[in-house]
C-alpha positions as semicolon CSV with decimal commas, in nm:
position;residue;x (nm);y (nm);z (nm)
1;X;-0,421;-0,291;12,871
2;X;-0,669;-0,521;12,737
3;X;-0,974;-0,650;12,998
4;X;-1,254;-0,889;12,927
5;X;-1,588;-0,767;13,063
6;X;-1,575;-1,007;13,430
7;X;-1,216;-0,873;13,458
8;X;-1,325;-0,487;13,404
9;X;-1,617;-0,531;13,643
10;X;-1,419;-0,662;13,938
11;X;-1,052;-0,543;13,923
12;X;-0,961;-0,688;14,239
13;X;-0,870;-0,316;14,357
14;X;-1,020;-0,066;14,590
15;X;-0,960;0,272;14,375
16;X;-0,933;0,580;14,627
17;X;-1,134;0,857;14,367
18;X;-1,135;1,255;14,449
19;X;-1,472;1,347;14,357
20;X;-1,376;1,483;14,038
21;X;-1,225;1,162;13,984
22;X;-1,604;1,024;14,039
23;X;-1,740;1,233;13,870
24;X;-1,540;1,162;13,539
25;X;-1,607;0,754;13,587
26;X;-1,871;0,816;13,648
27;X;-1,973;0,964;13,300
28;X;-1,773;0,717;13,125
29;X;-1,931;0,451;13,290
30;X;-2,285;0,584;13,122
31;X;-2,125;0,543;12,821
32;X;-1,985;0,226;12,813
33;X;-2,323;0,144;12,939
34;X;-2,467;0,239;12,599
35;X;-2,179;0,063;12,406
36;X;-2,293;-0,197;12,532
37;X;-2,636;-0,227;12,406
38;X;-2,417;-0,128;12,055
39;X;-2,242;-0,328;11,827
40;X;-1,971;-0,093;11,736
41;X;-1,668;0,000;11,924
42;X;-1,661;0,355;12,074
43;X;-1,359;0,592;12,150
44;X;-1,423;0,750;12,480
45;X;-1,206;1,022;12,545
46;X;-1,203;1,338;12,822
47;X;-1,327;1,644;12,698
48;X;-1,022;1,814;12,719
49;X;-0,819;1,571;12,552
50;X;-0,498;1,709;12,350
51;X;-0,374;1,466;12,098
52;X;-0,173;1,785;11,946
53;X;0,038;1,917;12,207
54;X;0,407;2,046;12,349
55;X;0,581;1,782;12,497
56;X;0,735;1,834;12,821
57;X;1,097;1,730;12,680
58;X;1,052;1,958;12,389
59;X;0,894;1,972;12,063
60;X;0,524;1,892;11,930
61;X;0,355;1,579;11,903
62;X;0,107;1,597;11,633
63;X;-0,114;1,341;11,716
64;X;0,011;1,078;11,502
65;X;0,169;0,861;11,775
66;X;-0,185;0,858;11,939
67;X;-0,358;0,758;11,619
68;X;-0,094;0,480;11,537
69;X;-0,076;0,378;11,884
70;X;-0,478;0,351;11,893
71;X;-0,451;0,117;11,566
72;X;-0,201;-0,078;11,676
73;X;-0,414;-0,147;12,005
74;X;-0,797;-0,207;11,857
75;X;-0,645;-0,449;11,618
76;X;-0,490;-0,655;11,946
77;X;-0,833;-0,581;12,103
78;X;-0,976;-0,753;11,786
79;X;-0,765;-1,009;11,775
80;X;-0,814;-1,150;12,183
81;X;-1,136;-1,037;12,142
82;X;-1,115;-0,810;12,423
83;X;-1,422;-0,581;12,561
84;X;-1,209;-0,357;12,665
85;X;-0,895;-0,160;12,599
86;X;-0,774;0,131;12,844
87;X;-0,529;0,379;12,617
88;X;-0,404;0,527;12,989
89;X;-0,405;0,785;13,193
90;X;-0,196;1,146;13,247
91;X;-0,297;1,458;13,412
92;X;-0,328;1,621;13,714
93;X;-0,409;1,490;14,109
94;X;-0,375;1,712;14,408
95;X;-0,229;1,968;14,168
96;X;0,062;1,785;14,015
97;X;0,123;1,614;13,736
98;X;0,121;1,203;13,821
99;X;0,275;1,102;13,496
């Protein structure tokens, strides 16, 4: 999903967080914050990210969809000259997995 900056700093959408939720944008806001006074683009990624995992349908993904997947989307960033791109989101809420 590709976002200028006025688009990324007023969705249009009230987000209902859980505080760790908050907590996590929180810290990622701070960063984007300092890529900001940058002029190089910055992965931002949770701290327990797993780009080398077991998939739920079976099998091991090794990482390399991620890393072509990431190419593929900073050189569309690059070309729209977008401020943003969001890779996603997958994990837990209220104990289950939402994707």
């Amino acid at each position: 999903v590709l976002h200028t900056a006025a688009e990324f700093s007023d969705p249009g959408v009230d987000y209902k967080f859980s505080p760790g939720e908050r907590g996590c944008a929180h810290s990622h806001y701070r960063m984007w914050q300092r890529v900001a006074q940058g002029a190089q683009p910055m992965l931002i990624l949770e701290d327990d990210v797993q780009l080398v995992f077991e998939r739920s349908s079976g099998g091991m993904s090794s990482g390399a969809s991620f890393t072509e997947r990431l190419h593929l989307g900073m050189a569309e960033a690059s070309k729209k000259q977008a401020d943003v791109l969001y890779l996603g989101w997958s994990g837990h809420r209220d104990g289950n997995f939402k994707h």
